[in-house]
C-alpha positions as CSV (number, residue, x, y, z in Angstrom):
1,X,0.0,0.0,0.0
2,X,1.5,3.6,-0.8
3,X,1.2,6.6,0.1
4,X,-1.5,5.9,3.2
5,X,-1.2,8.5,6.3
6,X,-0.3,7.5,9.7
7,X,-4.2,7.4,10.9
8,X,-4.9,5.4,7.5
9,X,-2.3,3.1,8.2
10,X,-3.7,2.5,11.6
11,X,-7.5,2.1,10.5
12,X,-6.2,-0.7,8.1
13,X,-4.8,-2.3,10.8
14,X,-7.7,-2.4,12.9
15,X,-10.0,-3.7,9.9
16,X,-7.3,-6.6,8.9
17,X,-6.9,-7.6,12.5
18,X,-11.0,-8.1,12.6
19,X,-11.8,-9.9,9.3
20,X,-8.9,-12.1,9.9
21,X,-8.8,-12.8,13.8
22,X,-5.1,-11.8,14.3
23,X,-3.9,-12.2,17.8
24,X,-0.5,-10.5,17.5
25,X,0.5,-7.3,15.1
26,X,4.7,-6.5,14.7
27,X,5.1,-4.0,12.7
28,X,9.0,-3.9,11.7
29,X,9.5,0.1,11.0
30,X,12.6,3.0,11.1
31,X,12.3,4.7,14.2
32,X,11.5,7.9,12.8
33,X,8.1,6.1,11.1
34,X,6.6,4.5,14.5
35,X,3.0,5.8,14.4
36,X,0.0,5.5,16.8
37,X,-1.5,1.8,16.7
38,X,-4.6,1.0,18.5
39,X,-4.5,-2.7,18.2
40,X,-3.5,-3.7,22.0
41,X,-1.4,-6.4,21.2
42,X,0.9,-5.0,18.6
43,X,4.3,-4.4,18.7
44,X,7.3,-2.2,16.9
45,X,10.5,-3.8,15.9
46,X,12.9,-1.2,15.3
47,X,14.0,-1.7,11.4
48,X,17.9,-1.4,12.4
49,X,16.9,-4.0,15.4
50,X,16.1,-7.0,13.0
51,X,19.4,-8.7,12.1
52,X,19.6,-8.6,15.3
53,X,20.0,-12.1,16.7
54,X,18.2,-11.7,20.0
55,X,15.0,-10.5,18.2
56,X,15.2,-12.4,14.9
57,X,15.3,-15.7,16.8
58,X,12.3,-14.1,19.0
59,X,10.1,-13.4,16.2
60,X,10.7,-16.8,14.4
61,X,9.7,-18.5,17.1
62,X,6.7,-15.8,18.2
63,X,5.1,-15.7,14.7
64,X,2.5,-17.9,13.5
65,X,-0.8,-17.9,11.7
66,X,-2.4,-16.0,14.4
67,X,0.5,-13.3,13.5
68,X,0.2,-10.3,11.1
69,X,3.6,-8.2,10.2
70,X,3.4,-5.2,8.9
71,X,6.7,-3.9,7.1
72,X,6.4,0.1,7.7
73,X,8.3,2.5,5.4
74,X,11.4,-0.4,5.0
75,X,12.3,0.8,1.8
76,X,16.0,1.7,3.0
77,X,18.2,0.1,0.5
78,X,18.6,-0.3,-3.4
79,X,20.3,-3.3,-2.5
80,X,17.3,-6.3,-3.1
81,X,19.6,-9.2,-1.0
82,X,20.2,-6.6,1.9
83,X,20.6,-9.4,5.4
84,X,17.4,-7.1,6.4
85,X,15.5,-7.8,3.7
86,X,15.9,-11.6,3.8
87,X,15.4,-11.6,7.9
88,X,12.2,-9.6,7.0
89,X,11.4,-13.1,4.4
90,X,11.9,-15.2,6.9
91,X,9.6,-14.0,9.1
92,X,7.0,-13.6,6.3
93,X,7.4,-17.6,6.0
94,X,5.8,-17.8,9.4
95,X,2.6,-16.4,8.4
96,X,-0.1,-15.9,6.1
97,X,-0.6,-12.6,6.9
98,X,1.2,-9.2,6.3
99,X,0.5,-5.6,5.0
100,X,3.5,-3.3,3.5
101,X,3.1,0.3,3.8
102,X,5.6,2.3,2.0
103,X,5.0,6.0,1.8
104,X,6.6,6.4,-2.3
105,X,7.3,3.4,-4.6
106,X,11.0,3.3,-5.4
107,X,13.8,5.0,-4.2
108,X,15.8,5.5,-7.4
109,X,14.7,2.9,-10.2
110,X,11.2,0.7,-10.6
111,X,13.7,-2.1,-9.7
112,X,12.9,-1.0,-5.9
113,X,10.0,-1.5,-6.2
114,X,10.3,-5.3,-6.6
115,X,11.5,-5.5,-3.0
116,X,8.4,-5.1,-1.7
117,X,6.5,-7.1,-4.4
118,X,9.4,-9.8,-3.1
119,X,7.7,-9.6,0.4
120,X,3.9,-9.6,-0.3
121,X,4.6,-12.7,-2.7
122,X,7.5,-14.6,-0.6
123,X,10.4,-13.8,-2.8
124,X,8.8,-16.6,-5.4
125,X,9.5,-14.3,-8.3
126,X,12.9,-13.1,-6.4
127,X,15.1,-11.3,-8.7
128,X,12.9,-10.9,-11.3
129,X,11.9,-6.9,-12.9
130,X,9.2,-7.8,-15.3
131,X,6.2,-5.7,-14.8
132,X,3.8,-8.4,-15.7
133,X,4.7,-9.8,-12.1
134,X,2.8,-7.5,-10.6
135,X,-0.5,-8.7,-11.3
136,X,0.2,-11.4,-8.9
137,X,0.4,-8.8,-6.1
138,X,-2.8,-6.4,-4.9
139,X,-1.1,-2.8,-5.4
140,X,-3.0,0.3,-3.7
141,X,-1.8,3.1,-4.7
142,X,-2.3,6.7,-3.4
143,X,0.2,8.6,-5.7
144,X,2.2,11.6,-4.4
145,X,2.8,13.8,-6.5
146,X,6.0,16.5,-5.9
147,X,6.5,19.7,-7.4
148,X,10.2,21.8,-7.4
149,X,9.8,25.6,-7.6
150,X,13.5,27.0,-8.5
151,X,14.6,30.2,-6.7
152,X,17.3,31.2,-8.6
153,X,20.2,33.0,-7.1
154,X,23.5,34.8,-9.1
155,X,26.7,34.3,-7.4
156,X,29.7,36.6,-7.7
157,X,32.5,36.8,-9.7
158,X,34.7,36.1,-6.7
159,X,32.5,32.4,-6.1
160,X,32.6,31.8,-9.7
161,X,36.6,31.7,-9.4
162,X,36.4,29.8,-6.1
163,X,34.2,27.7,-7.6
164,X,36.6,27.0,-11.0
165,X,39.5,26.3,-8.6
166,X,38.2,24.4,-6.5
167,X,36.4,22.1,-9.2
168,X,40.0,21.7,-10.9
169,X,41.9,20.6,-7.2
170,X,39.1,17.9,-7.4
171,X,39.5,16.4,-10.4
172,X,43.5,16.8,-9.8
173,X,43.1,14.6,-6.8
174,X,40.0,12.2,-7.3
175,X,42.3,9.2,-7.7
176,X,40.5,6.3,-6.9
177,X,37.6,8.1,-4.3
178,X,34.0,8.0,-5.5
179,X,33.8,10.5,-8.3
180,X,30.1,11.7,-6.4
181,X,33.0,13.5,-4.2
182,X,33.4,16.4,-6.6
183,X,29.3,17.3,-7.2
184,X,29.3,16.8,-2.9
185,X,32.0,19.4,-2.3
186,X,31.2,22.1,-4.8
187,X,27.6,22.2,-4.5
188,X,28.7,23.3,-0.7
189,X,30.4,26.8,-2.4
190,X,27.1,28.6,-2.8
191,X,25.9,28.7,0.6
192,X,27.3,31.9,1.5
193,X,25.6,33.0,-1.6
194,X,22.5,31.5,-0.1
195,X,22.6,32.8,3.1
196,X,22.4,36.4,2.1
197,X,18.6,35.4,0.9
198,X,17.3,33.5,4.0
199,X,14.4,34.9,5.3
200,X,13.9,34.3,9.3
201,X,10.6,33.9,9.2
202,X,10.9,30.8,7.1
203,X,12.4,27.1,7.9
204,X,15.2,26.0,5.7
205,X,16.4,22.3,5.0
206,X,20.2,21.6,3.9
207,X,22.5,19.2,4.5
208,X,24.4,20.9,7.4
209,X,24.0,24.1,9.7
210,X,27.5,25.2,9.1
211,X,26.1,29.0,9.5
212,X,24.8,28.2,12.9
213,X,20.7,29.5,12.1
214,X,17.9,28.4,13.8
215,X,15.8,28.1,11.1
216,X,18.1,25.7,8.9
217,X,17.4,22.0,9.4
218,X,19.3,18.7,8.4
219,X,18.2,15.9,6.8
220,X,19.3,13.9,9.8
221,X,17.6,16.0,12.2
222,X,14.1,13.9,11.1
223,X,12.0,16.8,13.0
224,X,10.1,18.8,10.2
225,X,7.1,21.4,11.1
226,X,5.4,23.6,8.5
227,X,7.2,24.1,5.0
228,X,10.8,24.0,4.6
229,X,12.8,25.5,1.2
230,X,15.9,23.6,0.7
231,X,18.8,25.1,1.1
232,X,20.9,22.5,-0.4
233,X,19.6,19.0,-1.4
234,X,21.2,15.7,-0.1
235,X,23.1,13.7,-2.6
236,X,21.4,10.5,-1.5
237,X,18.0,9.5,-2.3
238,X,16.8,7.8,0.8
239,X,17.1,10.9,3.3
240,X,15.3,13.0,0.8
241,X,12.6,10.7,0.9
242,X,12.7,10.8,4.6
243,X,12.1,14.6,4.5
244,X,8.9,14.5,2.2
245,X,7.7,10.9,3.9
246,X,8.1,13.0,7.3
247,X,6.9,16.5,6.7
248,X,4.4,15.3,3.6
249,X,5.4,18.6,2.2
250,X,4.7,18.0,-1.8
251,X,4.9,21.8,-3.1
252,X,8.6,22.6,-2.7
253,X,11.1,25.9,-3.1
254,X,14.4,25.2,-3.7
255,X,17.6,27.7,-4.4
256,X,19.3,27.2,-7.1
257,X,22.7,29.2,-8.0
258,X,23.9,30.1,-11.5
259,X,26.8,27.4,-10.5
260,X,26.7,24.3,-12.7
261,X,27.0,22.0,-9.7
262,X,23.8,23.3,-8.5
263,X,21.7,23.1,-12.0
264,X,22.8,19.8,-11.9
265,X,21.2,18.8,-8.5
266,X,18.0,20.3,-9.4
267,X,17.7,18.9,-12.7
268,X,19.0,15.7,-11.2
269,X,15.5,15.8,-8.4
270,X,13.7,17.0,-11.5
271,X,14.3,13.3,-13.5
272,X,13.9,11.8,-10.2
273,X,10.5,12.9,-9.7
274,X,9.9,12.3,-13.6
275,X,11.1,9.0,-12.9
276,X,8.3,8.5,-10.0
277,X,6.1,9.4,-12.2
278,X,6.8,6.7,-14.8
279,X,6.9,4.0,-11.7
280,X,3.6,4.8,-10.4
281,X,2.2,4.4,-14.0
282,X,3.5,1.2,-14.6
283,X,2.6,-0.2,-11.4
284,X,-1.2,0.9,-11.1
């Protein structure tokens, strides 16, 4: 199920737990996803808690057909073999009964998808990206849809040549480092740029508060009230996701500098959300 609120999430619950006399409810979930369940015998499993051996072993031996899992916003890694992922299949094995919530369908490709279609079928198809799979799955879909509004900012000559120098000491020294070093270390010239613009009446998001405001978030922070601009965007998917999963903030400013490493974020969350677009059709 996609894109269900916390209260939905909850109601579904509730209804499953009746037409199907479930005695016990785990719901294996990040931290930062736990939401109010009103089924009395329910319990969370902390996501980064099940490789865990003292609560694997636990749950294998606690679930049963009386049992229903429900695998809460575990969409943490591209990787479809993750040890998490295949602890999370063996405790499907136990039962008959589970419910996937997962707030967007992918976190990069369609291919992420198939992790969950891998739990609500028992990894029978495991491996496998055709699309015609998914028929043996029941999909509900409530699509998000997320809309970028660019804020454009000119920097100065003086950035401009700090920006060229810095670009070129990069390259000089990538060596054998991930090549996503250079994009990760430019795109942090601009700020000062940036700053110049904040307004203090508004919430920022970036990826650090190097300027010390009150009013800039991080991405790690995981606390978000009202609307946030970003200041900067992550480099990887996932925490972005965490930021609109958590705040459900789907009209979004962003500002962008006349510097190529920042035209290249933005048009890089443009194809991303271009990309979501082409998953949701394929999958409803």
């Amino acid at each position: 199920m996609l894109g269900q609120n916390n209260i939905e999430k909850n109601d579904i619950i509730i209804r499953f737990c009746k037409e199907n006399n479930i005695r016990k409810v785990f719901i294996l979930s990040p931290k930062q996803y736990y939401f109010e369940c009103s089924f009395e015998n329910h319990e969370f499993i902390e996501y980064e808690n099940i490789i865990m051996y003292v609560y694997f072993y636990r749950l294998l031996q606690e679930i049963n057909n009386d049992t229903l899992i429900v695998i809460n916003e575990c969409l943490r890694t591209q990787n479809r073999y993750d040890l998490t992922y295949n602890c999370i299949r063996n405790f499907l094995n136990q039962t008959h009964h589970q419910l996937i919530f997962q707030y967007f369908p992918f976190i990069e490709t369609i291919n992420d998808f198939f992790t969950l279609f891998d739990f609500d079928t028992r990894s029978k198809w495991k491996g496998q990206t055709d699309t015609g799979l998914l028929k043996n799955s029941i999909i509900h879909v409530k699509q998000i849809d997320i809309k970028f509004n660019q804020i454009n900012i000119e920097t100065d000559s003086r950035t401009k040549t700090k920006y060229i120098k810095e670009k070129e000491r990069l390259i000089e020294n990538i060596g054998l480092k991930d090549p996503h070093t250079i994009p990760r270390n430019l795109y942090l010239i601009s700020g000062k740029t940036k700053l110049a613009l904040i307004d203090k009446s508004k919430q920022y998001i970036g990826r650090n508060n190097r300027f010390g405001l009150n009013n800039i978030m991080t991405y790690k922070e995981l606390r978000y009230h009202g609307e946030h601009t970003v200041f900067e965007f992550c480099h990887n998917f996932i925490n972005f996701i965490d930021f609109l999963s958590l705040s459900r903030q789907t009209n979004i400013d962003v500002l962008v500098s006349d510097l190529k490493v920042d035209q290249w974020y933005f048009y890089r969350y443009q194809n991303w959300i271009s990309n979501m677009g082409e998953v949701y059709a394929k999958i409803q």
